[in-house]
PDB file of N, CA, C and O in Angstrom:
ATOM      1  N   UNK A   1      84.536  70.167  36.541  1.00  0.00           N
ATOM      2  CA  UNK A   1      84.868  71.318  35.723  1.00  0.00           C
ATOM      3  C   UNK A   1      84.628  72.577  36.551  1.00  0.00           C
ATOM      4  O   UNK A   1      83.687  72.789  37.316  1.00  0.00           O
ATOM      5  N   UNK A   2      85.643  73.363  36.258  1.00  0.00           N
ATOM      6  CA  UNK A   2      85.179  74.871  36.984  1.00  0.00           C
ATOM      7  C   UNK A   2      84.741  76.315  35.911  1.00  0.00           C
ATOM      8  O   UNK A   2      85.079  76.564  34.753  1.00  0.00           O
ATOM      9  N   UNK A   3      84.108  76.859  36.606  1.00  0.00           N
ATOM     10  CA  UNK A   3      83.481  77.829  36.025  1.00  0.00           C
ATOM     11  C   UNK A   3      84.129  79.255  36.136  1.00  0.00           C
ATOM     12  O   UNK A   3      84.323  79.560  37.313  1.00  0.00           O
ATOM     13  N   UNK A   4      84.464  80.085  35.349  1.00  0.00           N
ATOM     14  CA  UNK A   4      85.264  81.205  35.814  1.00  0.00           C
ATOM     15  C   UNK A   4      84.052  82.264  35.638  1.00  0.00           C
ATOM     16  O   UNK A   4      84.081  82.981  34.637  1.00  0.00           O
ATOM     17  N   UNK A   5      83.026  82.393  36.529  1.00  0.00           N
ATOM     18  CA  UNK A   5      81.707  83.006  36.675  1.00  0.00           C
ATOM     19  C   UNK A   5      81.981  84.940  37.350  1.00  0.00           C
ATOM     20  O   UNK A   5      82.306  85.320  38.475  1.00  0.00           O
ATOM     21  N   UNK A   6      81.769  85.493  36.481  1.00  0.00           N
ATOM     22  CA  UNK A   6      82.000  86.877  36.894  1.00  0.00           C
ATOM     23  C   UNK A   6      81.553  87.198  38.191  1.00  0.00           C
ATOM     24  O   UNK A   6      80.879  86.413  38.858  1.00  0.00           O
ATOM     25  N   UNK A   7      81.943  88.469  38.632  1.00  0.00           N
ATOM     26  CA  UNK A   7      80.993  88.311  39.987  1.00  0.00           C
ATOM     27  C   UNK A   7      81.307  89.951  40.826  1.00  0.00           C
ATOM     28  O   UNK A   7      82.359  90.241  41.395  1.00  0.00           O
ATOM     29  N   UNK A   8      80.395  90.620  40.729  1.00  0.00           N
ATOM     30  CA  UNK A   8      80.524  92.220  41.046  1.00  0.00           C
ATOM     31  C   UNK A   8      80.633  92.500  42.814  1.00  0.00           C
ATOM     32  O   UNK A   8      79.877  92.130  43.712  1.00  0.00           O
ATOM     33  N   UNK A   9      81.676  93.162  42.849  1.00  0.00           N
ATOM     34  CA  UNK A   9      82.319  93.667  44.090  1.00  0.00           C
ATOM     35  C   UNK A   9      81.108  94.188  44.993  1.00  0.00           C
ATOM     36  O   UNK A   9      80.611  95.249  44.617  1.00  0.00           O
ATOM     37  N   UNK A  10      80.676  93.711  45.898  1.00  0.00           N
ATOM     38  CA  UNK A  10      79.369  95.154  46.803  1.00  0.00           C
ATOM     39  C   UNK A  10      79.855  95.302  48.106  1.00  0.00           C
ATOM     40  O   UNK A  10      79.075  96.089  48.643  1.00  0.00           O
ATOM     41  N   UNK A  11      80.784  94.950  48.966  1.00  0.00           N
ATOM     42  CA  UNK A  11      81.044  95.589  49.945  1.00  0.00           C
ATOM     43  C   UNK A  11      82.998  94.594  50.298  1.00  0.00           C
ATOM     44  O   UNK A  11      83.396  93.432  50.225  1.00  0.00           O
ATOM     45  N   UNK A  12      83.651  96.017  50.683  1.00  0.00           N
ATOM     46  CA  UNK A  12      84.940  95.443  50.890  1.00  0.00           C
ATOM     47  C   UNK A  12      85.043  96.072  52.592  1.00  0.00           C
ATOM     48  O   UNK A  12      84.443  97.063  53.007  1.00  0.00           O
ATOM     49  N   UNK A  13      85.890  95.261  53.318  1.00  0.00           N
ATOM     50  CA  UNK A  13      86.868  95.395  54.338  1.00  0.00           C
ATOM     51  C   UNK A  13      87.595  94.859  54.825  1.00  0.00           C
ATOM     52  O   UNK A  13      87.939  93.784  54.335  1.00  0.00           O
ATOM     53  N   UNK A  14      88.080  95.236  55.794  1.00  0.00           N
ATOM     54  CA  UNK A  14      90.041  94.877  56.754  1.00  0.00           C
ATOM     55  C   UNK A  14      89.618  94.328  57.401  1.00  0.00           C
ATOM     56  O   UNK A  14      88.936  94.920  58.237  1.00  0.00           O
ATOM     57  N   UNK A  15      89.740  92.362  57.511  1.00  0.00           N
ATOM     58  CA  UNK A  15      89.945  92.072  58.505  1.00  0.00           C
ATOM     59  C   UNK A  15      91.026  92.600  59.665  1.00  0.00           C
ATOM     60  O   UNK A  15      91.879  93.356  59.199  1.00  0.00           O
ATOM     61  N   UNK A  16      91.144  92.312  61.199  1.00  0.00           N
ATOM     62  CA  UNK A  16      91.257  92.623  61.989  1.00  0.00           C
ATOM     63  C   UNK A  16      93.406  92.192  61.790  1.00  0.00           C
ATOM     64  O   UNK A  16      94.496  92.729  61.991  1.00  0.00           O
ATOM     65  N   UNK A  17      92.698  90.663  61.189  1.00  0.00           N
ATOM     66  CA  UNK A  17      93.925  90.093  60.812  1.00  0.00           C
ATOM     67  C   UNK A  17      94.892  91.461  59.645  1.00  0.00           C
ATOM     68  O   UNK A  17      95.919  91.861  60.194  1.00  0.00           O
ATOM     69  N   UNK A  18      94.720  91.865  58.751  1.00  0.00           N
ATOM     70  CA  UNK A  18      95.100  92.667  58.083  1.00  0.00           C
ATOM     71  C   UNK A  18      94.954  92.529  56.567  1.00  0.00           C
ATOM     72  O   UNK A  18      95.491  93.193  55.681  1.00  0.00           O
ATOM     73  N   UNK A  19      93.705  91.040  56.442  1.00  0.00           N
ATOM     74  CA  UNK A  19      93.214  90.817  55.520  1.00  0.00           C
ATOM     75  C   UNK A  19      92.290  91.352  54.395  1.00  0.00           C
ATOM     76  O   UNK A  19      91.132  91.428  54.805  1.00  0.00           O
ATOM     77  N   UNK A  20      92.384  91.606  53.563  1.00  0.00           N
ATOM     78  CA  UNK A  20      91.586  92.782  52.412  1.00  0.00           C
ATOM     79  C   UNK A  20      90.809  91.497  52.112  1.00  0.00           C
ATOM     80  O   UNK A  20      91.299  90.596  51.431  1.00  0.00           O
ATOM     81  N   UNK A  21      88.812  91.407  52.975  1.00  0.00           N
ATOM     82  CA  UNK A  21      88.141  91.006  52.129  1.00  0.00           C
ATOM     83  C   UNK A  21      86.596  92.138  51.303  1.00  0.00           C
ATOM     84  O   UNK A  21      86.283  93.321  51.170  1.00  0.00           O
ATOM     85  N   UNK A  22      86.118  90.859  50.990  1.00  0.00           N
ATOM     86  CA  UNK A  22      84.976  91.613  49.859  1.00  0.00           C
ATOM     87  C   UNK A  22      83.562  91.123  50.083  1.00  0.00           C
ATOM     88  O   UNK A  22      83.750  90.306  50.984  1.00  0.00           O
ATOM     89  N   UNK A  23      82.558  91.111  49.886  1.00  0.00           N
ATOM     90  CA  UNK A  23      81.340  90.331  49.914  1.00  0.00           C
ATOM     91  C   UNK A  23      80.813  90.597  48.342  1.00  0.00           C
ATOM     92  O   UNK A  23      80.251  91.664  48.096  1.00  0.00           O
ATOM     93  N   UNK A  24      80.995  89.666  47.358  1.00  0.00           N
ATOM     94  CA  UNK A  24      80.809  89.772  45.873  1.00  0.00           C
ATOM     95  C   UNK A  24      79.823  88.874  45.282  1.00  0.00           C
ATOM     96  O   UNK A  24      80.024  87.674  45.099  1.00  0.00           O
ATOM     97  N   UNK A  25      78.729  89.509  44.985  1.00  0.00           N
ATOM     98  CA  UNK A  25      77.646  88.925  44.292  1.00  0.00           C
ATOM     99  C   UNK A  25      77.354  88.337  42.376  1.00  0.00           C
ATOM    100  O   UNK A  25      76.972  88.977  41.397  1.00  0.00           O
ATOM    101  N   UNK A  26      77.770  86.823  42.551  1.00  0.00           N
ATOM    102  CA  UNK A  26      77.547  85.813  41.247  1.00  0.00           C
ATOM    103  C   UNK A  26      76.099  85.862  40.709  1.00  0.00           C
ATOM    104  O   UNK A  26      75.392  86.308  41.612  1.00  0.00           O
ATOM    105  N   UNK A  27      75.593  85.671  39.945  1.00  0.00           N
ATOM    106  CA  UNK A  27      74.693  85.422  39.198  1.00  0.00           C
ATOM    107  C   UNK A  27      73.629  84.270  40.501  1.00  0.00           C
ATOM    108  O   UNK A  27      74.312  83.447  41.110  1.00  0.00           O
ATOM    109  N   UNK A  28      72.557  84.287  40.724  1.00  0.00           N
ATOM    110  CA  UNK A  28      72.163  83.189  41.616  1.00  0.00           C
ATOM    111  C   UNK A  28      71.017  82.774  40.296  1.00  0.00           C
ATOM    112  O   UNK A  28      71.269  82.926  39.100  1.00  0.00           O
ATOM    113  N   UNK A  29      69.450  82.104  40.984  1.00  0.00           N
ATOM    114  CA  UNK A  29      68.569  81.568  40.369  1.00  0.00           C
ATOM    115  C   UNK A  29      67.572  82.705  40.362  1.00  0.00           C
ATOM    116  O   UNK A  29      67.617  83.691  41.098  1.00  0.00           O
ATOM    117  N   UNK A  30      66.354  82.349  39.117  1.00  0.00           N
ATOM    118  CA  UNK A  30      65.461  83.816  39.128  1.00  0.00           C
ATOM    119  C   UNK A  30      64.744  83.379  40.574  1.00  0.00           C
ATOM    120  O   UNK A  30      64.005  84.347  40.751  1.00  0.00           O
ATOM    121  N   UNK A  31      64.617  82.847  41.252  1.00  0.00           N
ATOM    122  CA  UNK A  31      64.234  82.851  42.280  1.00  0.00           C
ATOM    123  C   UNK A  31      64.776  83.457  43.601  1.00  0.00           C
ATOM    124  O   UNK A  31      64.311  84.219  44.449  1.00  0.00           O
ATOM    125  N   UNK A  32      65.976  82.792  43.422  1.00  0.00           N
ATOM    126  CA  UNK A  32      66.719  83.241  44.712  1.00  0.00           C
ATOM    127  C   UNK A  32      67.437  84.667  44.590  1.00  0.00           C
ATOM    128  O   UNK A  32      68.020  85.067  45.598  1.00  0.00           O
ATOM    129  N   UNK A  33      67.446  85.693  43.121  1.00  0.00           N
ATOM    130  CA  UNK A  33      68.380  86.625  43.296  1.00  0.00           C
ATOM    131  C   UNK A  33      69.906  86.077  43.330  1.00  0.00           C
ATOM    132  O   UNK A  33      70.163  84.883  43.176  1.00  0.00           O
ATOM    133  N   UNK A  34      70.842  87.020  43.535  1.00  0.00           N
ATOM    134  CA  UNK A  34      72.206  87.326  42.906  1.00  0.00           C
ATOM    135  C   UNK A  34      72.652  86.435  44.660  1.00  0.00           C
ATOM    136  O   UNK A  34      72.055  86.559  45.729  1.00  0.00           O
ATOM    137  N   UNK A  35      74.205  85.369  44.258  1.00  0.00           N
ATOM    138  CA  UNK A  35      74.253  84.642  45.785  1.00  0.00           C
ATOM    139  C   UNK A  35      75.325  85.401  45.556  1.00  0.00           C
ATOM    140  O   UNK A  35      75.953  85.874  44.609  1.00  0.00           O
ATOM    141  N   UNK A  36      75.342  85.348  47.473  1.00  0.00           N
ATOM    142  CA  UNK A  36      76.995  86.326  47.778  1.00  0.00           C
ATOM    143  C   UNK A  36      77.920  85.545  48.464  1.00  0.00           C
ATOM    144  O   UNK A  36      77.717  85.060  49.578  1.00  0.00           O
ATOM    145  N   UNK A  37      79.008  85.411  47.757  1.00  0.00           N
ATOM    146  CA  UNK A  37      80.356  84.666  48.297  1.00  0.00           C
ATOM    147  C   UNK A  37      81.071  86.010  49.121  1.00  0.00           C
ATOM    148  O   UNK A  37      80.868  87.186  48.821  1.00  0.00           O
ATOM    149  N   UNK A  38      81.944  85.528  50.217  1.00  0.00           N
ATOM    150  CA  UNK A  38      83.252  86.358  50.742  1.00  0.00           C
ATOM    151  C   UNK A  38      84.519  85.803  50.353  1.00  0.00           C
ATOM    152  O   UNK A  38      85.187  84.788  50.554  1.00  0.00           O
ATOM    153  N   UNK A  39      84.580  86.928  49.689  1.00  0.00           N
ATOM    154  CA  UNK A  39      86.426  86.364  49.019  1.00  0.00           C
ATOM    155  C   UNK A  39      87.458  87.219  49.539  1.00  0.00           C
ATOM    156  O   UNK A  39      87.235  88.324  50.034  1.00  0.00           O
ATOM    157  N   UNK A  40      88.646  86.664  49.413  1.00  0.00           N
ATOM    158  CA  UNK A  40      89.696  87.550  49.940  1.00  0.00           C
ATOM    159  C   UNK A  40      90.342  87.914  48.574  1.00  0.00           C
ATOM    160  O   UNK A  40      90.364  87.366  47.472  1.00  0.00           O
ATOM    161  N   UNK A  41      90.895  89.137  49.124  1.00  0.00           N
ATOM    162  CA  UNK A  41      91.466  90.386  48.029  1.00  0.00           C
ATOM    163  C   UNK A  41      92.912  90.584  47.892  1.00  0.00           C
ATOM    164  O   UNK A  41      93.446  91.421  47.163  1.00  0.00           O
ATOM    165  N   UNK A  42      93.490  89.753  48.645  1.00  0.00           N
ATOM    166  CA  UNK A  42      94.613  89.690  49.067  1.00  0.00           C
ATOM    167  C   UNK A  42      95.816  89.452  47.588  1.00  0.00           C
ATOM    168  O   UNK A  42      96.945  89.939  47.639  1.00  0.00           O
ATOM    169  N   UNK A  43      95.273  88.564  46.238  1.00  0.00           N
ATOM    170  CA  UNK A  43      95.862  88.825  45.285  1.00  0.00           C
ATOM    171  C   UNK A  43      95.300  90.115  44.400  1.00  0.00           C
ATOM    172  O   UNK A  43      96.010  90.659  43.553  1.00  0.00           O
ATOM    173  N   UNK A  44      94.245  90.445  44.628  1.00  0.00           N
ATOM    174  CA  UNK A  44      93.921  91.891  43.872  1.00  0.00           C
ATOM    175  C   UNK A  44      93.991  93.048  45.242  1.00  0.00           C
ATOM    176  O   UNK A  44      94.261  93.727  44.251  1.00  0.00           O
ATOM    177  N   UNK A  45      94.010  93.599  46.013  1.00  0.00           N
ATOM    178  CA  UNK A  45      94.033  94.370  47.133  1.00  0.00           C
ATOM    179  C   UNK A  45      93.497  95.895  46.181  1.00  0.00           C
ATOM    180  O   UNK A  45      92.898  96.737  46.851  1.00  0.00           O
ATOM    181  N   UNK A  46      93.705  96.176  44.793  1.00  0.00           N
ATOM    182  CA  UNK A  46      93.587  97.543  44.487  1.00  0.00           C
ATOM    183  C   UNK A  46      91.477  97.116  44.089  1.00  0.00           C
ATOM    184  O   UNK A  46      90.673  97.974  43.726  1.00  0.00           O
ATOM    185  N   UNK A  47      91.256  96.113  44.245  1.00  0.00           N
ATOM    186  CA  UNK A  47      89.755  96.325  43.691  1.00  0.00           C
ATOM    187  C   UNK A  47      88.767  97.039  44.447  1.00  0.00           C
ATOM    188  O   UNK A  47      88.694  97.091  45.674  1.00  0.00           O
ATOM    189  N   UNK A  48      87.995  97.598  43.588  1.00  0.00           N
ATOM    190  CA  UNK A  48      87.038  98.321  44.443  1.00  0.00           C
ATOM    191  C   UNK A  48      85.251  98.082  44.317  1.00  0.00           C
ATOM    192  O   UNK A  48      84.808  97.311  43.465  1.00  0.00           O
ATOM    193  N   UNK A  49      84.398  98.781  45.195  1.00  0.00           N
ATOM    194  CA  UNK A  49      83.107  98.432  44.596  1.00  0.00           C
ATOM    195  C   UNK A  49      82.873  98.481  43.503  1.00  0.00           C
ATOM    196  O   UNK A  49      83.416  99.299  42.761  1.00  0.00           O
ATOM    197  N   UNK A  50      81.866  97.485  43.046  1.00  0.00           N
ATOM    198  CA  UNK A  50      81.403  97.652  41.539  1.00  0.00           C
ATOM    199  C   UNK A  50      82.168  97.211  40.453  1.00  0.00           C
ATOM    200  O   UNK A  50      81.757  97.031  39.306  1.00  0.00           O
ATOM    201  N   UNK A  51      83.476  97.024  40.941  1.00  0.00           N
ATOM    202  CA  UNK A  51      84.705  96.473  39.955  1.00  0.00           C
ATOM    203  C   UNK A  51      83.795  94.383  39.732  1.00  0.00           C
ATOM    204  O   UNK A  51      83.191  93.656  40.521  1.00  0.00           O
ATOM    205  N   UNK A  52      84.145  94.263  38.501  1.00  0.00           N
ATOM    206  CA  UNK A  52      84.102  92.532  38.437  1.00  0.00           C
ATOM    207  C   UNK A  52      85.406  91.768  38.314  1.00  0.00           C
ATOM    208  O   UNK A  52      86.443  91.990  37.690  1.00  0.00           O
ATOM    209  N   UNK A  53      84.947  90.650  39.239  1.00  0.00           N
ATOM    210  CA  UNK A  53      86.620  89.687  39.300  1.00  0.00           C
ATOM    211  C   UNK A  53      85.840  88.312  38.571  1.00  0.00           C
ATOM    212  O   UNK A  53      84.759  88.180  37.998  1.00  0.00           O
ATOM    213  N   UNK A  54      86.784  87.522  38.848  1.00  0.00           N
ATOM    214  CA  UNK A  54      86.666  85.724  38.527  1.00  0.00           C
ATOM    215  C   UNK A  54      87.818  85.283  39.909  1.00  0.00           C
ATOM    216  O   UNK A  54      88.974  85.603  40.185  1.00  0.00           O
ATOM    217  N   UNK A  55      86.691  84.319  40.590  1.00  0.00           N
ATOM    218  CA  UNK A  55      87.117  84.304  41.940  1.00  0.00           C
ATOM    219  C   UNK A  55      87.394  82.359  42.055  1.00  0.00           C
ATOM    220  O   UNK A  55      86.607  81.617  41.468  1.00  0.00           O
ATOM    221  N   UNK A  56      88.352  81.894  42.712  1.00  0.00           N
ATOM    222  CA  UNK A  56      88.585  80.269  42.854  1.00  0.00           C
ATOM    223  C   UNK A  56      89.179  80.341  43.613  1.00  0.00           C
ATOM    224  O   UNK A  56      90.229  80.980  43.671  1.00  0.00           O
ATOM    225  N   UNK A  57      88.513  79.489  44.696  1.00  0.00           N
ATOM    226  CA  UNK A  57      88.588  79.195  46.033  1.00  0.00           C
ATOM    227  C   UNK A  57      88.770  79.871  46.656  1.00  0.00           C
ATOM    228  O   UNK A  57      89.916  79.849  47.104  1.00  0.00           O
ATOM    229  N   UNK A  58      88.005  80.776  47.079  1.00  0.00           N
ATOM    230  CA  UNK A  58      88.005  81.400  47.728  1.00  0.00           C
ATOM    231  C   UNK A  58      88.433  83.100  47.163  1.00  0.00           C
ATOM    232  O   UNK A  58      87.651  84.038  47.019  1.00  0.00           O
ATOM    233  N   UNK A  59      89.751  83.084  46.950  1.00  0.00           N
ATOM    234  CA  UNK A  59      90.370  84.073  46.648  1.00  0.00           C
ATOM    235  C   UNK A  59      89.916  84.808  45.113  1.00  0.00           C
ATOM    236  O   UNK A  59      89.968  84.084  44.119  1.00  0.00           O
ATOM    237  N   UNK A  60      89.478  86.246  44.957  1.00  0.00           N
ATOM    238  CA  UNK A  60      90.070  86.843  43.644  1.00  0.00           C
ATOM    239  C   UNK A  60      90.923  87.233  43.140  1.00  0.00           C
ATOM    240  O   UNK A  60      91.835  87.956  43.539  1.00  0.00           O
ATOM    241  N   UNK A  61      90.596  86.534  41.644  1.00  0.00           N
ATOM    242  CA  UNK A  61      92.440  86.041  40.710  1.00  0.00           C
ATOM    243  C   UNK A  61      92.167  87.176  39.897  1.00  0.00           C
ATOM    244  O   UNK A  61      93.232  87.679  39.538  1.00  0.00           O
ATOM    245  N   UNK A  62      91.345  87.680  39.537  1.00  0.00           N
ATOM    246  CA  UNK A  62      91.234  88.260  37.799  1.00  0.00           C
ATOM    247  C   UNK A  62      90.506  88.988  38.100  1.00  0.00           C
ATOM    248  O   UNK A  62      89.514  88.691  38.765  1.00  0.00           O
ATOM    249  N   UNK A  63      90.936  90.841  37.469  1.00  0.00           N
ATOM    250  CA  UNK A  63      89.706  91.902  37.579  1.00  0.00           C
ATOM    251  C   UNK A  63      89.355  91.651  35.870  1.00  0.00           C
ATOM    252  O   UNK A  63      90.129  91.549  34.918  1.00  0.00           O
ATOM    253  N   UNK A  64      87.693  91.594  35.943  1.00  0.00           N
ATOM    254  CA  UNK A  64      87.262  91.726  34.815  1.00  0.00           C
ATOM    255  C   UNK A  64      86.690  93.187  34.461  1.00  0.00           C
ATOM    256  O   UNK A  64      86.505  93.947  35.411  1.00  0.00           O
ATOM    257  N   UNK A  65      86.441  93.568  33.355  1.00  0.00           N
ATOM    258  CA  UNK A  65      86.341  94.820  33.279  1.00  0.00           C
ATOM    259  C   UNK A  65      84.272  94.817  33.027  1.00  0.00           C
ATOM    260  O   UNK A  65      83.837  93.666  33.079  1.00  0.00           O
ATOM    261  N   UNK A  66      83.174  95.896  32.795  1.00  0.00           N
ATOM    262  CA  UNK A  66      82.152  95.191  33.271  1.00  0.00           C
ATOM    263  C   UNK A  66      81.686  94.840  31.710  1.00  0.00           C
ATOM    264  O   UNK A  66      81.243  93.698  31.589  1.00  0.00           O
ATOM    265  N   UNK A  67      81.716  95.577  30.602  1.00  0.00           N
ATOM    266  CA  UNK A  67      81.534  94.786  29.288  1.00  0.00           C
ATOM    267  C   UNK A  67      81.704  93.703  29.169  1.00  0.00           C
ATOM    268  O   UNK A  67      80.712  93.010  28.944  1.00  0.00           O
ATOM    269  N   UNK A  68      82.964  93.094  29.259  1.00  0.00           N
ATOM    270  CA  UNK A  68      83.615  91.422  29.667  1.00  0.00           C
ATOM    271  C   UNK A  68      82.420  90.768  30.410  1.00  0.00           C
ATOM    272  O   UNK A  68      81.857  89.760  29.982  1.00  0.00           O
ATOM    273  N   UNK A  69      82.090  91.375  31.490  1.00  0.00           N
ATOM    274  CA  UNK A  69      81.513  90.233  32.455  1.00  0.00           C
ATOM    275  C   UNK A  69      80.441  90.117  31.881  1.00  0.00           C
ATOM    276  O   UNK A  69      79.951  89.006  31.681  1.00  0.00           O
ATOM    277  N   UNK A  70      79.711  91.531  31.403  1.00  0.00           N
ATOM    278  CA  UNK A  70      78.157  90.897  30.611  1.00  0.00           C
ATOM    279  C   UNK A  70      77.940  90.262  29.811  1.00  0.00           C
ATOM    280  O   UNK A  70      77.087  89.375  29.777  1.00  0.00           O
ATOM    281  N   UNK A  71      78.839  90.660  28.808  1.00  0.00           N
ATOM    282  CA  UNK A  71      78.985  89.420  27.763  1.00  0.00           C
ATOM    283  C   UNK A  71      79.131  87.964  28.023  1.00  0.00           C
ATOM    284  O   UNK A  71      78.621  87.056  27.366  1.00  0.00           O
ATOM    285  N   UNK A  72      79.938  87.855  29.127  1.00  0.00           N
ATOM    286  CA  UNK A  72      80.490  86.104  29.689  1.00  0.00           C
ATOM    287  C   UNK A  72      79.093  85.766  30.039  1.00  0.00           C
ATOM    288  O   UNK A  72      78.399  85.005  29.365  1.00  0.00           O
ATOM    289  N   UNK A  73      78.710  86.357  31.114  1.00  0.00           N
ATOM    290  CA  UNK A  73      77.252  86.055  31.832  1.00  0.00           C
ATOM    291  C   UNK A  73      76.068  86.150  30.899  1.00  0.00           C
ATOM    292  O   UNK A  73      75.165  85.345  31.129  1.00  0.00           O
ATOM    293  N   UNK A  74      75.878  87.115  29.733  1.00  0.00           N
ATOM    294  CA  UNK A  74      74.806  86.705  28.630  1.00  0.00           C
ATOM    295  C   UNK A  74      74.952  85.470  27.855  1.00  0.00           C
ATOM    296  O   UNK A  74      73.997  84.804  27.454  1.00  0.00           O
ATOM    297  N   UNK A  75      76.505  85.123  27.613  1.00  0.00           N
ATOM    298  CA  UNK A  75      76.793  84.111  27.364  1.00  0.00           C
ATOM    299  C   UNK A  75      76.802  83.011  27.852  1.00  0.00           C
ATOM    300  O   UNK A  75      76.977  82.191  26.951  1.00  0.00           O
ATOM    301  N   UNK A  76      76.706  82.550  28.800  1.00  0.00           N
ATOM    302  CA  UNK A  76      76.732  81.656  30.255  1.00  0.00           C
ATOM    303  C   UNK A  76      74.580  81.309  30.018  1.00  0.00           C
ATOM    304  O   UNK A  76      74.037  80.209  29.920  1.00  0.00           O
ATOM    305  N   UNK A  77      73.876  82.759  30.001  1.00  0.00           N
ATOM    306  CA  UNK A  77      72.561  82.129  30.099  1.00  0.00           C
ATOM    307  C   UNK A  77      72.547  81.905  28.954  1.00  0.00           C
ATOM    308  O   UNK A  77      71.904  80.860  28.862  1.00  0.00           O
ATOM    309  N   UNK A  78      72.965  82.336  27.593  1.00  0.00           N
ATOM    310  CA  UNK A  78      72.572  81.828  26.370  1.00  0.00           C
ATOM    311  C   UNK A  78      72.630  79.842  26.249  1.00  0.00           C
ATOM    312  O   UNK A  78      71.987  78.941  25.711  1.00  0.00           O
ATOM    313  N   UNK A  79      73.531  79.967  26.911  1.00  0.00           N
ATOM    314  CA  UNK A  79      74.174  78.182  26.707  1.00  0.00           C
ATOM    315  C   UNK A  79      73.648  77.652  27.828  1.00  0.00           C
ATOM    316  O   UNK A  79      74.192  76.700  28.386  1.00  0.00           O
ATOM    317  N   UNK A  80      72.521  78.218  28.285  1.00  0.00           N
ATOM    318  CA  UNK A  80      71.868  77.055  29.725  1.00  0.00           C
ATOM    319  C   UNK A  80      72.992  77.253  31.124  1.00  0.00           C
ATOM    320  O   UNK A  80      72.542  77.055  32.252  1.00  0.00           O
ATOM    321  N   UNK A  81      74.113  77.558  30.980  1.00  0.00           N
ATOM    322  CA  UNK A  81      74.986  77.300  32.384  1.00  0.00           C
ATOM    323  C   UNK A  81      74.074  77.915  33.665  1.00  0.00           C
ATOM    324  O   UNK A  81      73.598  77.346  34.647  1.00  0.00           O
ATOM    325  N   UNK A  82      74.031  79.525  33.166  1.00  0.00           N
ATOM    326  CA  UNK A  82      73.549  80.369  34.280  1.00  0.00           C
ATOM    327  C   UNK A  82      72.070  80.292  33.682  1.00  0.00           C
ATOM    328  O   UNK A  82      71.740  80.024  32.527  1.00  0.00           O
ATOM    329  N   UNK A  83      71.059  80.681  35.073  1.00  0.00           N
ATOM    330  CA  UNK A  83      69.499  80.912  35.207  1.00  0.00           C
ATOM    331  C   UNK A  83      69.340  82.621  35.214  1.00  0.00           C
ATOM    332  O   UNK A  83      69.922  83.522  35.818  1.00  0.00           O
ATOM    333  N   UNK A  84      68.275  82.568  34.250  1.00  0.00           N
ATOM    334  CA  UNK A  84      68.346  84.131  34.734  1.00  0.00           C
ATOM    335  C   UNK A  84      68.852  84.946  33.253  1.00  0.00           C
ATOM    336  O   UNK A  84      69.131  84.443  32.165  1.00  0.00           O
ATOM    337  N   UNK A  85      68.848  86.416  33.686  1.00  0.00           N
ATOM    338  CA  UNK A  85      69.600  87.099  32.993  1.00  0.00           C
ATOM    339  C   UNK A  85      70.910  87.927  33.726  1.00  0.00           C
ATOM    340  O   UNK A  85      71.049  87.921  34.949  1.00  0.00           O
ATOM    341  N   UNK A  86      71.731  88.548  32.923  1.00  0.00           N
ATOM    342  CA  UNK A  86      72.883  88.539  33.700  1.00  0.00           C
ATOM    343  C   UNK A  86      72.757  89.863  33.919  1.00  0.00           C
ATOM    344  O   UNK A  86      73.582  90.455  34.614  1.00  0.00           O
TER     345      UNK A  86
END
């Protein structure tokens, strides 16, 4: 099963290639803090810091707006999925 886990924008740039990526931080464990995936932007290219997506395989598909994401992610720890608070 996959998870469509929100996940807030914190640093974007141009690969060399001419690739629009991001370094975007998911929900992690209360231990470990927030984990950071690199996704490419290449189907969203207009996102910016601080913006939230829903990211699969790699790539971000979906800008979420940030009400949306808190709610998903309060919702996510309410039901055990995610650790933590969101």
């Amino acid at each position: 099963m996959c998870l469509g886990v929100p996940g807030r924008i914190a640093e974007i740039w141009d690969e060399p290639s001419g690739a629009r990526m991001a370094h975007v931080e998911f929900p992690g464990s209360a231990e470990s803090g927030p984990e950071v995936r690199r996704l490419c932007l290449a189907y969203l290219p207009d996102l910016r810091i601080g913006d939230y997506t829903i990211a699969h395989a790699g790539f971000a598909l979906t800008r979420i707006d940030e009400d949306s994401a808190r709610v998903t992610l309060a919702t996510m720890v309410d039901y055990g999925i995610l650790d933590g608070a969101p």
